[in-house]
N, C-alpha and C positions, 0 to 999 in steps of 0.2 A: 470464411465466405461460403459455408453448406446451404447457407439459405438460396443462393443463387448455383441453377446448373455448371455443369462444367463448360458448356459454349458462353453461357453469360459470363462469366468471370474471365475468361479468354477475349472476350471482346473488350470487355470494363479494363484489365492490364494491359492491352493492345493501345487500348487508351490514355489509360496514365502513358505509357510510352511515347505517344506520337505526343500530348501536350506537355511532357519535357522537354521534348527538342524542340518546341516551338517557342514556349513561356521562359527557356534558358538559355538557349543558342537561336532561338530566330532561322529556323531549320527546319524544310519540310525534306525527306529524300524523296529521289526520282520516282522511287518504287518502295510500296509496302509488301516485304514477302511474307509468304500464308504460313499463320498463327503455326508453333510446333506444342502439339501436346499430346499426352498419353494416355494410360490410365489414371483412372479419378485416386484409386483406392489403393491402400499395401505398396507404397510406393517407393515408401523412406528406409533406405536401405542402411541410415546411419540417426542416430540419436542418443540425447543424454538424458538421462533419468535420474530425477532427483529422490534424493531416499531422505525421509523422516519419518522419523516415531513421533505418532501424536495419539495421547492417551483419549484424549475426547472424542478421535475420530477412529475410538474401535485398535487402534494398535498401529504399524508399521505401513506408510501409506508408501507406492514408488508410482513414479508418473512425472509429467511436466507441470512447470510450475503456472499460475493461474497470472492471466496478466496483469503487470503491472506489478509482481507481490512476489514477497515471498515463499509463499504458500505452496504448498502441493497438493495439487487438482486430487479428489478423490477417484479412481476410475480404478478399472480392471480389465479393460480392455483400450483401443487403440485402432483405428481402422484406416489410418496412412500408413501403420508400420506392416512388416508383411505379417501375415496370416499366425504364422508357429511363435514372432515374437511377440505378438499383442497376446497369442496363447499362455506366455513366459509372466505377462504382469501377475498374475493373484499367486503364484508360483515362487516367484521373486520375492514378492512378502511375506510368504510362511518361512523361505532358506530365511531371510534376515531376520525375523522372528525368533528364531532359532541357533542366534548366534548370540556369543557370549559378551559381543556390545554390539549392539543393534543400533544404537544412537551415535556408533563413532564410524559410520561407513554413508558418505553423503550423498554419495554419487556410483550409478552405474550406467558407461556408454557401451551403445551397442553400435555393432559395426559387423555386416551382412556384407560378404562377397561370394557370387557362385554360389556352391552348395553349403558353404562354409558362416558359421556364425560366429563370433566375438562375442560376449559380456568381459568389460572389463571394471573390475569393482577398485573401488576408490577407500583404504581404509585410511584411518585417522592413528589408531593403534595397531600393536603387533596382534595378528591374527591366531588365535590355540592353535591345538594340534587335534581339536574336538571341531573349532572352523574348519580348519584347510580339510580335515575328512567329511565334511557338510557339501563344501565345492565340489569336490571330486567326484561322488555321487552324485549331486545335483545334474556337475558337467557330464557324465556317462547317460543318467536316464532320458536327457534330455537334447543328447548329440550339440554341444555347445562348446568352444573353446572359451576355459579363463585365461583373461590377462589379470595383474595387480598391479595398483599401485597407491606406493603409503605415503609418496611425496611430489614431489617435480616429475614433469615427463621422462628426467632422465632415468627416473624409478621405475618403471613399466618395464613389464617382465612375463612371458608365457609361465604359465602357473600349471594347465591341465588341460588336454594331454601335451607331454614335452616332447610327443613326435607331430604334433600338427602340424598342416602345410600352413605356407600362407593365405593369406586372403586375396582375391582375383578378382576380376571384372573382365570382360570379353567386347571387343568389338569386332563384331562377326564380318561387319563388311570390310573390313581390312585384312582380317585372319589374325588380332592381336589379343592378346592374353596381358596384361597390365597388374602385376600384383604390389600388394601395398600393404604396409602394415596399418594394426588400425589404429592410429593416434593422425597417420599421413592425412592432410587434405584430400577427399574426392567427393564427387557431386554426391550425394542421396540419392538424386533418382535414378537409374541406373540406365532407363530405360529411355527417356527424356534425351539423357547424356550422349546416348547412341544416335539418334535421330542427330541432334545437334552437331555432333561430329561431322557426322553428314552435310547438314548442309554447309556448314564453315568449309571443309573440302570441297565443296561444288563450288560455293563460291571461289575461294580463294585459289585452284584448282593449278597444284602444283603440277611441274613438270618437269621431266629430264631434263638435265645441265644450269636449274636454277640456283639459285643460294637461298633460302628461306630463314627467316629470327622467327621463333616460335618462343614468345616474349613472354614472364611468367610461366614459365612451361614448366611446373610443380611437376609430378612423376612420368609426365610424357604423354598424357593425353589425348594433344595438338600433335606433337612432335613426333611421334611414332606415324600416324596415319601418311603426315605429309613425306616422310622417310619411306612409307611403303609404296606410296602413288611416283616414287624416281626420284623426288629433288634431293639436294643436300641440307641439312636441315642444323641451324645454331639454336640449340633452348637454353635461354639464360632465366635464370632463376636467383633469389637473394639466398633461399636455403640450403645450404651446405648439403643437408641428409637429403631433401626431395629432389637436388641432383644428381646424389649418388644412387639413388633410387630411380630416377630417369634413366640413365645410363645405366644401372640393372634390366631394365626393362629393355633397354634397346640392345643388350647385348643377348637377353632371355628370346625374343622376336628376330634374332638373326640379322638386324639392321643398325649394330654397331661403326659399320665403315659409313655408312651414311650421315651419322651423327655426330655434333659434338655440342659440346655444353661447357656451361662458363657459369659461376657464381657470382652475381651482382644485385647490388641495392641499386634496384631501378627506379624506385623513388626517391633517388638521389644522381638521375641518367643528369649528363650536361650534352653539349654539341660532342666535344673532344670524346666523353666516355663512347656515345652513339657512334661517332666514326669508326674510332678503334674496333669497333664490333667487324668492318670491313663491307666489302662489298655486299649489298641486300637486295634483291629482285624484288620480294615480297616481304610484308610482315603480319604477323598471329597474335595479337592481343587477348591476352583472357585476363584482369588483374583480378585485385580481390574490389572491396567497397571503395575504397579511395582513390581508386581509378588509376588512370597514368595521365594525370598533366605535366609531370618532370618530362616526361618519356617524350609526348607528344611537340613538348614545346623545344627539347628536343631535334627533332629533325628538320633538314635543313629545308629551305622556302625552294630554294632549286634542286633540281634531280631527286636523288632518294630514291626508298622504294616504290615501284608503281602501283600497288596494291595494297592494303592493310582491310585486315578482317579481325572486327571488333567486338569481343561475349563479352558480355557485360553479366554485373549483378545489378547494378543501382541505374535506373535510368537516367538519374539527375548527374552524375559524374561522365557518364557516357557522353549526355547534352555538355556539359562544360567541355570536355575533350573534342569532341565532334566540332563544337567554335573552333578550336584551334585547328585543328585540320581544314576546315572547309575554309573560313575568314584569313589565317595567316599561312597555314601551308601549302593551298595551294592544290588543295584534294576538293574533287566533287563530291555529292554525298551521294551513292548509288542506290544505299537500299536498306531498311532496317524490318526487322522485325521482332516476336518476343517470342519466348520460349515460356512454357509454361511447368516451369521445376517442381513447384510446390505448389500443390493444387488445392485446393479449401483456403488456403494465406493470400495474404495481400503484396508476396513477396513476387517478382519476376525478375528472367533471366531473360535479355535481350542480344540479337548478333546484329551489326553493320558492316557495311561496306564502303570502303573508299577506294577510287583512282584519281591519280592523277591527271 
């Protein structure tokens, strides 16, 4: 979407938005809250880079793939990703150039937290001992942590330097520090994410002697802010490690007694499961694309929580969800708006609001 400014594409996704919930649920909300967006540019703080050797195209091309295709886009630069790593693309092709299979290493993800950078390369084969001193160098001149991996995510592994910290993210208006390793789910934009937060806390505006579900609560996000603002906070999550990593993090921020957390497949929530979760004041919805209709349909038509506050990635699951809440459970629709994550794409990140 570069052909269009950054206020036009904010308004054009503001719009897909409102005519989802209208064309899918038959849903206008009370209130449309004002568009959240950031910087246009150097935004994407996570990325995968595909690597191919194509002799036609001059040698060893890395970059995203072209759409619809296989293919890898010819570039050498990058102007959503930050500044030092779109510096990394023509760079990244001489290192693989220079390695002793060039055509068995497919993939390289980056993943940017604080002052700290990730590449983590993808081999297909065992890498010499003429590669891994290629890395090591590469990662000193250019202040870069490697990870590798030659198979499953369970193969991923710090490779250079073996005292690196982890990878961080900050939300200053909370006082929190969130580290993650870089394979964990977190937003790209860093900056976006922050604001975001924000307003999901205004709205849903926790307070001493609450019980809050911070529902999909992946490394804690959601769940830390509302843990700092007084409430008691349950993040349930399906992932075994991004709730051992939640609970890392709320024990790293000092707000372990506030917390606790539960592993569940919430796309498989029933009435019985949703109870057992226990008393709820409020609830923090963030899913992934597929939204939460288990979840939603889920909760009961009487009582429940009075509140639920709802980030979305897809607007069109948001709209299916939001029917069930407003038509069968019992919720008004307060208020939506979109967040603008990824800026040039057609993609948008939207938040709701419901009471009872």
């Amino acid at each position: 979407m570069q052909h269009l400014n950054l206020a036009g594409q904010t308004a054009a996704k503001q719009r897909v938005l409102e005519d989802a919930l209208w064309h899918i649920a038959r849903l206008k909300p009370e209130q449309l809250f004002p568009p959240i967006a950031g910087t246009a540019w150097a935004y994407r703080q996570r990325a995968r880079l595909s690597v191919r050797h194509v002799s036609s195209k001059g040698g060893t091309l890395v970059g995203f793939r072209e759409k619809h295709s296989s293919y890898v886009a010819v570039m050498d630069s990058c102007a959503v990703l930050p500044v030092h790593v779109s510096a990394l693309i023509p760079r990244l092709k001489n290192l693989v150039e220079g390695m002793s299979q060039p055509d068995r290493m497919p993939q390289i993800e980056v993943a940017v937290g604080g002052s700290r950078t990730v590449l983590l390369l993808r081999h297909l084969e065992p890498l010499s001992a003429s590669d891994l001193d290629h890395l090591r160098h590469f990662a000193d001149e250019h202040g870069i942590i490697w990870y590798l991996q030659s198979k499953g995510l369970e193969t991923v592994t710090l490779f250079h330097p073996l005292d690196a910290p982890m990878l961080s993210y900050e939300l200053p208006d909370f006082g929190l520090e969130l580290r993650f390793h870089p394979t964990e789910f977190t937003q790209v934009n860093h900056g976006v994410n922050r604001m975001l937060v924000r307003r999901a806390m205004v709205l849903l505006g926790p307070q001493a002697g609450e019980r809050i579900a911070d529902l999909f609560c992946g490394l804690g996000n959601f769940t830390l802010p509302i843990a700092r603002l007084g409430a008691r906070v349950l993040g349930v999550e399906g992932s075994a490690a991004l709730v051992q990593r939640a609970r890392q993090n709320a024990e790293h921020n000092g707000l372990a007694e506030r917390c606790e957390f539960a592993v569940t497949n919430l796309f498989e929530a029933t009435e019985e499961s949703f109870a057992a979760l226990g008393r709820l004041d409020k609830l923090m919805i963030d899913p992934p694309r597929e939204g939460a209709i288990a979840l939603v349909k889920a909760l009961p038509a009487a009582g429940g929580p009075g509140r639920i506050v709802y980030v979305s990635c897809s607007p069109a699951t948001l709209a299916r969800d939001a029917a069930v809440l407003v038509h069968e459970k019992g919720y008004r629709f307060v208020g939506a708006g979109m967040a603008n994550m990824f800026p040039h794409t057609s993609h948008l990140e939207s938040i709701a609001m419901f009471e009872k």
